[in-house]
N, C-alpha and C positions, 0 to 999 in steps of 0.2 A: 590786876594786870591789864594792863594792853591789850587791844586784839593786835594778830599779827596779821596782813595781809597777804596771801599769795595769788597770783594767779592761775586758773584754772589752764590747765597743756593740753588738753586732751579736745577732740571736736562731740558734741554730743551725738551727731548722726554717724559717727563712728564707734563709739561707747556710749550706748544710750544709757545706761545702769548703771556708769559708774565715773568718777572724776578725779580724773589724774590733776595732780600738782607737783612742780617742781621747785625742789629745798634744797638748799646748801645748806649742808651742814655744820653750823660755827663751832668751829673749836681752837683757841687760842694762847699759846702762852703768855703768860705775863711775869713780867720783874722776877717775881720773887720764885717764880719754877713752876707754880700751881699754872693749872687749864683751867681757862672762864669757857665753862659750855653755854650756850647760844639756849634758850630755856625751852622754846616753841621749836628749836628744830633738831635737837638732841631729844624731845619728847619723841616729837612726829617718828624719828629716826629708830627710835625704840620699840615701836608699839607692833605688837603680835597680831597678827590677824584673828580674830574673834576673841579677842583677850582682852581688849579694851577699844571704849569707844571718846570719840571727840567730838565736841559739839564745834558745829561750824554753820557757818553764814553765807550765804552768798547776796551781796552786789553788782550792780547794773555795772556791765566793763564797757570801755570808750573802744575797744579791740570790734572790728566788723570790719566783714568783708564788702565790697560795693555791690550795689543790689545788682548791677548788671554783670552777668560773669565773664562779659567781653571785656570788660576794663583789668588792665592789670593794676599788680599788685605789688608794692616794694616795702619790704621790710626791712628795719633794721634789729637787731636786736643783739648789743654788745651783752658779754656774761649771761647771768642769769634772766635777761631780758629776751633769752628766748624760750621761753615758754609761752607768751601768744603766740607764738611765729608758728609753733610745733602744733599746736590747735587750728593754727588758718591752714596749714600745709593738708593738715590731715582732711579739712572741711571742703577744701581746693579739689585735694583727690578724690576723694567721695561724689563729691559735684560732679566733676569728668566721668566717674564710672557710670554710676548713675541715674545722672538725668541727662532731658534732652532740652536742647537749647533749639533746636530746628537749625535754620542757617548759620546761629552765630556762631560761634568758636570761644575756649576759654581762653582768658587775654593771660598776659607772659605773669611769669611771676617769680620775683628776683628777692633775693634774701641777703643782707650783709650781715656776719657771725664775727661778734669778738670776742674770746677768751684769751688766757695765759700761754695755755699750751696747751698741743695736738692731747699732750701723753695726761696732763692735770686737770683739764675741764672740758673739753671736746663732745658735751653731753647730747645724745641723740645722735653724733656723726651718722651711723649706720641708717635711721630715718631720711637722714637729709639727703644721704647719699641715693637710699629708696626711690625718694620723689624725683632725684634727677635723671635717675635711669628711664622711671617710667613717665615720664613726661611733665611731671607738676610743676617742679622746678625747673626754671627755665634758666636762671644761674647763680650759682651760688657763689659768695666771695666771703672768705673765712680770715681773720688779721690774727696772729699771734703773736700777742704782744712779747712774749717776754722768751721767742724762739730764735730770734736773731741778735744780732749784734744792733741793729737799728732797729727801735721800735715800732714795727707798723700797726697803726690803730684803725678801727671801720672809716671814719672819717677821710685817712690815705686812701685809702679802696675809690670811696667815693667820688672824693680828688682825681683819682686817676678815672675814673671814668663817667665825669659831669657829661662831656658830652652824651654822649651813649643814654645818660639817663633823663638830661635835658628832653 
């Protein structure tokens, strides 16, 4: 088989011992009535804590934050694409608590979120919502796609406010 690639969620100077990843779990009907389960995420989904174990790998990820913590930071991350987003946010906060930067300041740090629905994939809300209280997130814009009558996707978000991000 395949390896299956996820990305790592979690910030290491936040969980130094352990590493969170984020799975959707597939599961599908098809034609004839039968469910085709998803093999790598119907396993993951299954496994008992000290009951079995899984061999994994880690590779070098393109996800980094900017070495200067005054520069901000803009995310996107439609669906499952936030799982870096959920690792920088936590790295972001950690930073702020901290250390010290002397005069600087951490720079703003904007997040755009697109799933289906508040109530269907909405995953981490309460995280995100975290960050924006306590200052990390400086703003968050969330599209659900399929909550309206007219589809709004990250990309509309964006649209509506190039200026702002220009």
């Amino acid at each position: 088989m395949l390896p299956r690639y996820y990305t790592i969620s979690s910030s290491s100077s936040v969980y130094p011992d352990s590493v969170h990843i984020t799975v959707s779990v597939a599961q599908t009907q098809i034609k004839n009535g039968s469910i085709h389960k998803g093999v790598c995420s119907n396993h993951l989904a299954g496994i008992v804590a000290g009951d079995q174990t899984v061999r994994v790998f880690c590779r070098e990820s393109s996800s980094r934050l900017p070495k200067e913590p005054s520069r901000p930071v803009l995310m996107i991350g439609p669906g499952t694409g936030i799982a870096p987003m959920r690792a920088l946010m936590q790295e972001r906060s950690y930073q702020r608590k901290n250390k010290s930067w002397g005069k600087q300041t951490a720079g703003k740090n904007v997040l755009y979120f697109g799933c289906k629905s508040a109530q269907q994939d909405y995953i981490y809300e309460d995280e995100l919502k975290y960050f924006e209280q306590e200052g990390t997130l400086n703003k968050l814009r969330v599209a659900f796609i399929r909550q309206t009558e007219k589809k709004v996707y990250v990309q509309h978000l964006l649209a509506d406010d190039a200026q702002e991000t220009w």
